[in-house]
N, C-alpha and C positions, 0 to 999 in steps of 0.2 A: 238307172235313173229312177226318180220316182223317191218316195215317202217310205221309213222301214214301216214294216206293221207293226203297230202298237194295239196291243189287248186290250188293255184296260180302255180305251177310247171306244173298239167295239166293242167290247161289252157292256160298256156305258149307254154306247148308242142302240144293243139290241135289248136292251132292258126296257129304256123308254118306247121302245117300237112297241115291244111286249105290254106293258102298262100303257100306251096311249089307246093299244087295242082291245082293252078290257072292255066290255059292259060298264065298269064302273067310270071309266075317264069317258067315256061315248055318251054319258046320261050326263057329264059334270057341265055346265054351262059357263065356259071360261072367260071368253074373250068376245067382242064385238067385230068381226073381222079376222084377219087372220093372225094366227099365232108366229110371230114371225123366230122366236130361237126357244128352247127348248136345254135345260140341265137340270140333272140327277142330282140331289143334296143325299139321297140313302136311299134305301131299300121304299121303291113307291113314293117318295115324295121328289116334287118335282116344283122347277120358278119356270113359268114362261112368259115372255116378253111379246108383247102383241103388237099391228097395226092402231090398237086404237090407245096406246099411249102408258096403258098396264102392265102393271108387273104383277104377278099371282102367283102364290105356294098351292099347292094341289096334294092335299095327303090322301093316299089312295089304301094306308092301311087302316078307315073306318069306314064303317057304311051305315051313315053315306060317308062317301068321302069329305074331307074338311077342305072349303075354298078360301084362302085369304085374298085380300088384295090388300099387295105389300105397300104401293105407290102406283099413283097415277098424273102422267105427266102431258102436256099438248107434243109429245114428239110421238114419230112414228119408228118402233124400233125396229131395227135390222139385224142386229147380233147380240147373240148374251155367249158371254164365256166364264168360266168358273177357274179361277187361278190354280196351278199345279200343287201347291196346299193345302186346297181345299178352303181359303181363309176371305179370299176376296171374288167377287162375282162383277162381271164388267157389262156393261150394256151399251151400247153402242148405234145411234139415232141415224135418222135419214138428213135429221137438219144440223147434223155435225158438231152432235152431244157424245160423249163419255162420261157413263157416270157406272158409282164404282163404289159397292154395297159392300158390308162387312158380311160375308154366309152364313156367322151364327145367329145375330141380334136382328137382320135381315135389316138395318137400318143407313141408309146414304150417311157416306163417307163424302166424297168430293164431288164435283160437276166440273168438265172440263169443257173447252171449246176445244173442236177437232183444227 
């Protein structure tokens, strides 16, 4: 029973362990509240999706690092997931939003109701 292991998922996820514990992501001031999801676009850059409504790219390969803020919305988000393509990024709200970003252009695609 149970989930096979999949690598690429941890290694995904001990990369960002590794990069959220840097010096450089600990000094980077991202979010207002908490970071509620958290994906890997390459090597040190990173979207996270926050409590207070933010979406942010985090490129950890300058210093200082580079903070964008990609979008900011009145929802409180819960989930970001990054499509098996690497082509689409989903986000996923508490007030029962999907929306649903192109990961190269970082630009909103669609708004759904859940």
């Amino acid at each position: 029973s149970g989930y096979p292991f999949q690598p690429d998922i941890y290694n995904g996820l001990y990369a960002a362990y590794e990069a959220v514990n840097s010096d450089k992501f600990n000094t980077t001031s991202l979010h207002q509240g908490a970071i509620k999801g958290l994906i890997s676009l390459g090597p040190n850059i990173f979207i996270t999706a926050g409590a207070d409504g933010k979406i942010i790219k985090t490129d950890l390969n300058t210093d200082p690092p580079i903070v964008t803020t990609i979008d900011s919305h009145p929802y409180v988000f819960q989930c970001i997931a990054l499509s098996q393509d690497k082509k689409l990024i989903a986000f996923g709200s508490e007030e029962g939003k999907l929306l649903i970003y192109d990961a190269t252009s970082l630009k909103k695609i669609k708004e759904l109701n859940a």
